[in-house]
C-alpha positions in Angstrom: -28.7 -12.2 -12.1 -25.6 -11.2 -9.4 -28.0 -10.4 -6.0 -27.9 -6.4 -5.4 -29.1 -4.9 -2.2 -31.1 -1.7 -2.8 -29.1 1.5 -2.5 -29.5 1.8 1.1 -28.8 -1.1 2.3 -25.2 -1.4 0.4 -22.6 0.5 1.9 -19.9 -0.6 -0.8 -22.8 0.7 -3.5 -23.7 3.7 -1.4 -20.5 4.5 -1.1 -19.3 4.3 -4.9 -22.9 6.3 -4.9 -21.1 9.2 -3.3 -18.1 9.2 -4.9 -19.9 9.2 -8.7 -22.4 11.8 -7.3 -19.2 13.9 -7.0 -17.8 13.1 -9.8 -20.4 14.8 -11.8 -19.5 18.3 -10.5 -15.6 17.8 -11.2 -13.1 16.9 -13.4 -11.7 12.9 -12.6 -11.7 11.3 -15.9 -8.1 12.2 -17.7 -8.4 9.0 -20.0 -9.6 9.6 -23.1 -13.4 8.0 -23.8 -13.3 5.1 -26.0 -15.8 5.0 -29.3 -18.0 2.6 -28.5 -17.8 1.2 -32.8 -14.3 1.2 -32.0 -11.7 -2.1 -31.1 -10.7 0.1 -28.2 -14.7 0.9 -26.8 -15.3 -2.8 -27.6 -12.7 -4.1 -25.4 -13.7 -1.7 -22.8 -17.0 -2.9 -22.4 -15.5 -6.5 -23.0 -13.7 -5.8 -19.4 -16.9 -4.1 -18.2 -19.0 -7.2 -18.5 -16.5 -9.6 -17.1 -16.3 -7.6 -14.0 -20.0 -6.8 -13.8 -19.9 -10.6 -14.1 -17.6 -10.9 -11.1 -19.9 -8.6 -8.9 -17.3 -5.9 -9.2 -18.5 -1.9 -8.7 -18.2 -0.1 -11.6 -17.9 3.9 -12.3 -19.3 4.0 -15.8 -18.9 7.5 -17.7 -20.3 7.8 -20.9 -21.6 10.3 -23.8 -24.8 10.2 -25.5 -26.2 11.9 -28.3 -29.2 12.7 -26.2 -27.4 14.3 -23.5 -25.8 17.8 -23.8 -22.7 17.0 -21.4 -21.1 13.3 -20.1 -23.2 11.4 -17.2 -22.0 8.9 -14.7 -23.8 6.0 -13.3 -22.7 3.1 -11.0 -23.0 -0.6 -12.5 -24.2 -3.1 -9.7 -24.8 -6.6 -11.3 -25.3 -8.1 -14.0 -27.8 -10.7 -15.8 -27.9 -12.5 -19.4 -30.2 -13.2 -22.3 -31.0 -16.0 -24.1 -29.7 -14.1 -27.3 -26.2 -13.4 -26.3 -27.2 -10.0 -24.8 -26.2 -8.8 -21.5 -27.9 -6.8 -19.3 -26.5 -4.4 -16.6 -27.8 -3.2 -13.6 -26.9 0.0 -12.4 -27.5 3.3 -10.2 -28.1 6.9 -11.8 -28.9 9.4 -9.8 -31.7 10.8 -11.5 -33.5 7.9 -10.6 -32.5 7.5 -6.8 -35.9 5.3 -5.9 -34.9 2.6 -8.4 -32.1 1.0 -10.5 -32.1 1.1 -14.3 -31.1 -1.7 -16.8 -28.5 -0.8 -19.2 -28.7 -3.3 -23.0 -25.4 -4.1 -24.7 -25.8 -6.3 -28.0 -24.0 -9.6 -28.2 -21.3 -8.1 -30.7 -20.9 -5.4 -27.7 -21.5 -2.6 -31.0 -24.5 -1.1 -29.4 -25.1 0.3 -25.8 -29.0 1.7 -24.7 -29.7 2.9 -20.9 -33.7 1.9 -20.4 -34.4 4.7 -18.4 -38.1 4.6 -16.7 -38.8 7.7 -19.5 -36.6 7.7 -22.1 -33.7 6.0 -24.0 -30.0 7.3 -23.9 -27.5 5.3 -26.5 -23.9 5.2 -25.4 -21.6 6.8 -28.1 -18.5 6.7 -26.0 -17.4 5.7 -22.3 -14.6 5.0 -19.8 -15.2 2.2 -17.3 -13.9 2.1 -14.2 -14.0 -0.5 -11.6 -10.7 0.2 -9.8 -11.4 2.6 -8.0 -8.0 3.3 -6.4 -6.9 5.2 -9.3 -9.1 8.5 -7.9 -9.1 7.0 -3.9 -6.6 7.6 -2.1 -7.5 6.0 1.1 -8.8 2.8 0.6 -12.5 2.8 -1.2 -12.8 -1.4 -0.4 -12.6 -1.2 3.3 -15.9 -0.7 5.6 -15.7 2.9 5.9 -14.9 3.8 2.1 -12.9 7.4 1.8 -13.2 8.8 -1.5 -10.8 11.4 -3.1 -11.7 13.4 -5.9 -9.2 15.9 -7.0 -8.4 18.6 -9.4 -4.6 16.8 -10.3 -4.9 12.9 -11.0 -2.0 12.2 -9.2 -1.1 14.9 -6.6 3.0 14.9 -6.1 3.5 18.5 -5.6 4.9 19.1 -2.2 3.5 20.9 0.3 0.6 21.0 3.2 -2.5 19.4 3.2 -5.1 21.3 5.0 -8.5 19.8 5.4 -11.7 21.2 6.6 -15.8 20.7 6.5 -17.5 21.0 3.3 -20.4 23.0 4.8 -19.6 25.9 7.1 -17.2 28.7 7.1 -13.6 28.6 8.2 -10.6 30.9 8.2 -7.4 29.1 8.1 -4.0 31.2 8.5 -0.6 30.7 8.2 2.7 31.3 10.4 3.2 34.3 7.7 -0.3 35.8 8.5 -1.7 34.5 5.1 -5.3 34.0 5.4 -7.5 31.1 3.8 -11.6 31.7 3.9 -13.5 29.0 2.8 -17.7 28.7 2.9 -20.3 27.2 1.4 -17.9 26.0 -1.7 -16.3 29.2 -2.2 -12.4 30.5 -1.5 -11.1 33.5 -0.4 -8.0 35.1 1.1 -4.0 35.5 0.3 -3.2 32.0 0.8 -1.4 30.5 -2.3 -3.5 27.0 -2.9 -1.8 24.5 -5.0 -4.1 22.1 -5.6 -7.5 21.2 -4.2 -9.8 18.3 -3.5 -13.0 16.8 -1.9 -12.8 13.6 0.1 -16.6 12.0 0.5 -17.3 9.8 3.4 -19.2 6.7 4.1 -20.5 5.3 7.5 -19.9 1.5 8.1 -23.8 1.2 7.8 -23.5 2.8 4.6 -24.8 6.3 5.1 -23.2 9.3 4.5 -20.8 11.7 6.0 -20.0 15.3 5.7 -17.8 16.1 2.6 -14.3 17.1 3.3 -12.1 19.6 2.0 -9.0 19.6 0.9 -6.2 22.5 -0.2 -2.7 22.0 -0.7 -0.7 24.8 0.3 2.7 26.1 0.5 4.6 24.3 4.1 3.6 26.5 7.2 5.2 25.4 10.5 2.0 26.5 12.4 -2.0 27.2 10.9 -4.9 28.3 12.7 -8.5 27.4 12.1 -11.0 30.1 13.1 -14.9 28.3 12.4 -18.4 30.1 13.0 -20.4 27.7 14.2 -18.3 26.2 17.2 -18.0 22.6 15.2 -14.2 22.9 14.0 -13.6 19.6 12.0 -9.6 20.2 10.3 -6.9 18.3 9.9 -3.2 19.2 9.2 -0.9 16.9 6.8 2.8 17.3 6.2 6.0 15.7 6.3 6.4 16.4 9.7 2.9 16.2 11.2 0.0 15.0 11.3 -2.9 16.5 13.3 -6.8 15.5 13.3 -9.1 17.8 15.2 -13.1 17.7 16.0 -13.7 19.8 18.7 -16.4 22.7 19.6 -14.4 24.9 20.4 -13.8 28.4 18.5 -10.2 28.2 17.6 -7.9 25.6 17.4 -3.7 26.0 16.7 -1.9 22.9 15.3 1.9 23.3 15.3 4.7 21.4 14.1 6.8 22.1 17.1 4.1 22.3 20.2 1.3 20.3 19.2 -3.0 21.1 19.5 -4.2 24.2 21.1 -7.9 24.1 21.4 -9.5 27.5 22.8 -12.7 27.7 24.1 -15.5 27.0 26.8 -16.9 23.9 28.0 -15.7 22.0 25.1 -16.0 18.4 23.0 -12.9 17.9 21.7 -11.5 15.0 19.9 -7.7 15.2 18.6 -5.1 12.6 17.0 -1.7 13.3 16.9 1.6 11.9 14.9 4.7 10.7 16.9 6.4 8.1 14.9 8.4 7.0 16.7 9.4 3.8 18.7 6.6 3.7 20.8 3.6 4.4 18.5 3.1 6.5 15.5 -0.1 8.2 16.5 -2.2 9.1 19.7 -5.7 10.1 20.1 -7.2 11.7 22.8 -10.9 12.2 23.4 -13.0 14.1 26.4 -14.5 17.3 27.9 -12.9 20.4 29.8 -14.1 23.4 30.8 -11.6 25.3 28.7 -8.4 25.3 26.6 -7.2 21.7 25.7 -3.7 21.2 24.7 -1.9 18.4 23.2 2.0 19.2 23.3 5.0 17.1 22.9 6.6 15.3 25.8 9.8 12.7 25.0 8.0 9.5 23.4 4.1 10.9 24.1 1.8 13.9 24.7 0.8 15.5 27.6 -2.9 16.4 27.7 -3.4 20.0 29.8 -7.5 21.3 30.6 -8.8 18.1 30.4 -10.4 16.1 33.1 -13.2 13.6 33.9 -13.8 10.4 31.9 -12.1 10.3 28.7 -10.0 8.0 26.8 -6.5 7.6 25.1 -6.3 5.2 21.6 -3.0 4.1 20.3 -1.9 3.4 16.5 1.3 1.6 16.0 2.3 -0.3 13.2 2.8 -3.5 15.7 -0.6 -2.9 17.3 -3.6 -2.2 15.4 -5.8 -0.1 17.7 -5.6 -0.1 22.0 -7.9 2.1 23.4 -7.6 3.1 27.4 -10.4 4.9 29.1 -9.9 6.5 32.2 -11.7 8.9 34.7 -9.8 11.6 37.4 -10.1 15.1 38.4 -6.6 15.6 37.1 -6.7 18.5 34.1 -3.1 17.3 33.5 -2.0 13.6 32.0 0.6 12.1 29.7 0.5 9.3 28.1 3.6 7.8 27.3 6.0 4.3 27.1 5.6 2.4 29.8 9.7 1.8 29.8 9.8 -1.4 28.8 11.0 -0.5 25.3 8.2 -2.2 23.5 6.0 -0.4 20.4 2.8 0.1 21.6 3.0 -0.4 25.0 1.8 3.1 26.9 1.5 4.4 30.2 -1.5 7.0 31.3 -0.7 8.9 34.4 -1.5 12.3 36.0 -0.3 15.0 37.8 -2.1 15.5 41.0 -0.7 19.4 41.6 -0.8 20.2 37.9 3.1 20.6 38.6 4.9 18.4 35.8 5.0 15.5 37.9 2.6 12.7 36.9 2.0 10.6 40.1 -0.9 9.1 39.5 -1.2 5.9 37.3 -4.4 6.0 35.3 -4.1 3.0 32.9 -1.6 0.8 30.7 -1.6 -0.6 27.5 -0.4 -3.3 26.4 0.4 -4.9 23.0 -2.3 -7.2 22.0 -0.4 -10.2 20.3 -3.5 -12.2 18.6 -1.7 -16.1 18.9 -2.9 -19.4 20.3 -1.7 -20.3 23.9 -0.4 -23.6 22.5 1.3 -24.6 18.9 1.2 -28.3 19.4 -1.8 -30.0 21.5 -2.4 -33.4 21.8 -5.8 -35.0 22.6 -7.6 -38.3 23.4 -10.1 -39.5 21.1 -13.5 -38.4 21.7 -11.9 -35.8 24.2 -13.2 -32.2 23.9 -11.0 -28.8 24.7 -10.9 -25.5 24.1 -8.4 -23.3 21.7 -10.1 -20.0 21.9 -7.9 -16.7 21.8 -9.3 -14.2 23.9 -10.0 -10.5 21.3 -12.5 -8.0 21.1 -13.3 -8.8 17.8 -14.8 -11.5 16.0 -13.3 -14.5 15.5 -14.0 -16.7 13.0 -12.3 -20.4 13.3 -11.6 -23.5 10.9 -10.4 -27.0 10.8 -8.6 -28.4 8.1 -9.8 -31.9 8.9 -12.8 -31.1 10.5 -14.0 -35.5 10.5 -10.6 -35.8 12.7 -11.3 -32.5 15.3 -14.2 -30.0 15.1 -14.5 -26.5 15.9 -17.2 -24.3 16.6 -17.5 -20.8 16.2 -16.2 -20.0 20.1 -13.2 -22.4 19.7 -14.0 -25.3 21.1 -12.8 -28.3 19.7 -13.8 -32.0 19.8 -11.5 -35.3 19.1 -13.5 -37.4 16.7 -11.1 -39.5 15.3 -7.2 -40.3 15.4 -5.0 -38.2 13.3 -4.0 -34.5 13.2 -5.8 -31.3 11.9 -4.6 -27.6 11.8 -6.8 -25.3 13.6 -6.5 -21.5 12.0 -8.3 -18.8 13.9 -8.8 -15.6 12.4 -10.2 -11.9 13.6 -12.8 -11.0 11.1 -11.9 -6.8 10.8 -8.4 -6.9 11.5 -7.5 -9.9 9.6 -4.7 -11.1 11.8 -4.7 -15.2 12.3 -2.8 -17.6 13.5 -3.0 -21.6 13.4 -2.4 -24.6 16.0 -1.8 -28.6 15.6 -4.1 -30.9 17.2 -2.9 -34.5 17.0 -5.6 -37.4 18.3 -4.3 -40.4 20.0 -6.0 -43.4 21.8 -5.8 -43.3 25.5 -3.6 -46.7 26.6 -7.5 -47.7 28.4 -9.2 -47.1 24.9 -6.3 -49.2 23.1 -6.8 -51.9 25.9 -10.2 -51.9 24.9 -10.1 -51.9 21.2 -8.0 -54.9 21.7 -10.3 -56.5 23.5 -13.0 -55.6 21.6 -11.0 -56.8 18.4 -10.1 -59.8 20.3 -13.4 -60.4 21.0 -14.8 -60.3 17.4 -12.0 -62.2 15.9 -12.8 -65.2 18.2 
């Protein structure tokens, strides 16, 4: 039987546990379900099993004759019997302490869920274990972002507003168009388009608030109004892109200025689209007393109301994440290229009078290239080095002739016999790697000794 973790203890299973839970409560499935009697139901559940098989997730929807309306369930594993049966082993959510075993017949004709009280038989289903045809974000990575939406395939254009699932907020637009939203419910003038509901999953697997999403009509400027000073909205358009968790009571995101966050000794948490040669997105979190603003300046932002410890993080497509902290009593910084003309590498500095000049240099960031210091090395036998690369993640390395020259997990590396290996070093989250040569030679005193030695023994 595949090994599953309980529930809990999964996050890809709690995750896919979220998104099915959702999936309950609206419309995802457009394909049309499959008879199970039927060639085409067969040959689902032909693909279901190999996948099960291959420790794949799988969103299973199906009809019964004992159930009113269609359930979902998430298959986990997988086991076989003796007979030609298979077994699968999979998560309903009526049964949340436990998983269930679902029984499909060797000639794949007949499907039973053993429930811990009853029996359902499955009289038609759609299987799903690409999950990429409702997600679209990325539901393999560590913090899975599902999307469940009211359109399969959402191409109409327009604005993508997104705001907390719990809560009330009052979105408006640069025409005075007004968008309530609480508890589930809609309100207001505000054309929506389409609609949707992105569940989140932490990296240990827990979850996160819902969020929600309404495409409307293009706006060059909305305003989020909340109740309960925990504003969580984000703003997506051609032309922007604006994140924004803050405490504050109001917060303005423009096409043309930026963030405005109003309020009084505020959290506040905002990411904001550039695109352009320097980075494509800056985040800025920290404290201030009051307002924070996040405006355009040439290549960067400028940060006014802010001051204290805080930090800046930089998304480029050469860079994957560089994160600066800083501390000052400055409520006025920019962060910006550092003029050397390469992506992703920022300057932080402040303006000591609050007067548009930033004189004070805060931090820099460079771009983190993830290579080793040398390409070709050459050692002695028995000799021992090190090929480490310096990163803040993990990094996981390998030797292709590992009886020629070792490695171990910090990058050190040992000569243990003449010849040459390659030496691949790779960062576990970001994936980036990189390889050197390692060539083992004799020294000319361990030559003059095998010789000797040789010479020795041959005599």
């Amino acid at each position: 039987m595949s090994a599953v973790a309980a529930p809990n203890k999964s996050a890809a299973v709690r995750s896919a546990i979220n998104y099915y839970q959702l999936s309950q409560h609206i419309l995802v499935f457009n394909n049309q379900t499959s008879d199970i009697c039927d060639h085409g139901g067969r040959a689902q559940m032909r693909s279901l099993i190999d996948d099960a098989k291959n420790n794949k997730l799988i969103l299973f929807s199906y009809k019964s004759p004992q159930l009113s309306n269609g359930h979902a369930i998430v298959i986990v594993g997988y086991s076989a019997a003796a007979d030609g049966s298979h077994t699968l082993i999979a998560y309903d959510n009526r049964y949340p302490g436990q998983y269930i075993n679902i029984n499909v017949s060797s000639d794949l004709k007949k499907c039973t869920l053993i429930l811990p009280d009853k029996k359902e038989d499955v009289s038609s289903l759609v299987c799903c274990s690409d999950f990429s045809d409702f997600d679209m974000i990325d539901i393999d990575g560590p913090n899975n972002d599902m999307r469940l939406s009211d359109e399969k395939y959402n191409r109409s254009s327009g604005t993508l507003v997104s705001i907390n699932s719990s809560g009330a907020v009052t979105v408006k637009n640069s025409k005075g168009q007004t968008l309530t939203y609480k508890d589930g419910e809609f309100g207001g003038d505000m054309e929506i388009l389409s609609k949707s509901m992105i569940v989140r999953s932490t990296a240990d697997g827990s979850p996160a608030p819902e969020i929600i999403t309404v495409n409307v009509k293009e706006s060059d400027t909305f305003t989020f109004e909340g109740t309960d000073k925990n504003l969580n909205v984000s703003l997506t358009s051609k032309n922007i892109f604006a994140n924004v968790e803050t405490t504050a009571d109001k917060v303005v995101i423009s096409e043309n200025d930026g963030i405005h966050a109003s309020g009084n000794d505020i959290s506040f948490n905002g990411s904001l689209s550039l695109n352009n040669s320097v980075c494509d997105m800056l985040e800025f979190d920290g404290q201030a007393s009051g307002d924070v603003k996040m405006t355009y300046s040439g290549d960067g932002i400028i940060v006014d109301g802010a001051s204290g410890n805080g930090s800046v993080t930089v998304y480029s497509n050469v860079v994957d994440t560089n994160t600066a902290k800083f501390n000052t009593d400055c409520s006025s910084i920019k962060i910006s290229g550092d003029g050397s003309g390469v992506a992703g590498n920022v300057e932080i500095t402040a303006s000591s009078k609050n007067d548009g000049v930033y004189d004070i240099k805060l931090a820099e960031m460079q771009n983190r290239k993830f290579a080793f210091g040398e390409k070709n090395i050459t050692m002695y036998y028995k000799a021992t080095g090190s090929v480490a690369i310096a990163s803040n993640e993990e990094v996981v390395y390998t030797s292709s002739n590992p009886d020629i020259v070792s490695v171990d997990a910090s990058g050190n590396i040992t000569a243990l016999k003449t010849g040459s290996a390659t030496i691949t070093a790779i960062e576990a989250d970001s994936g980036k790697s990189d390889t050197c040569t390692v060539t083992v030679k004799y020294a000319w005193w361990q030559i003059l000794i095998r010789i000797l030695l040789l010479g020795f023994l041959w005599y």
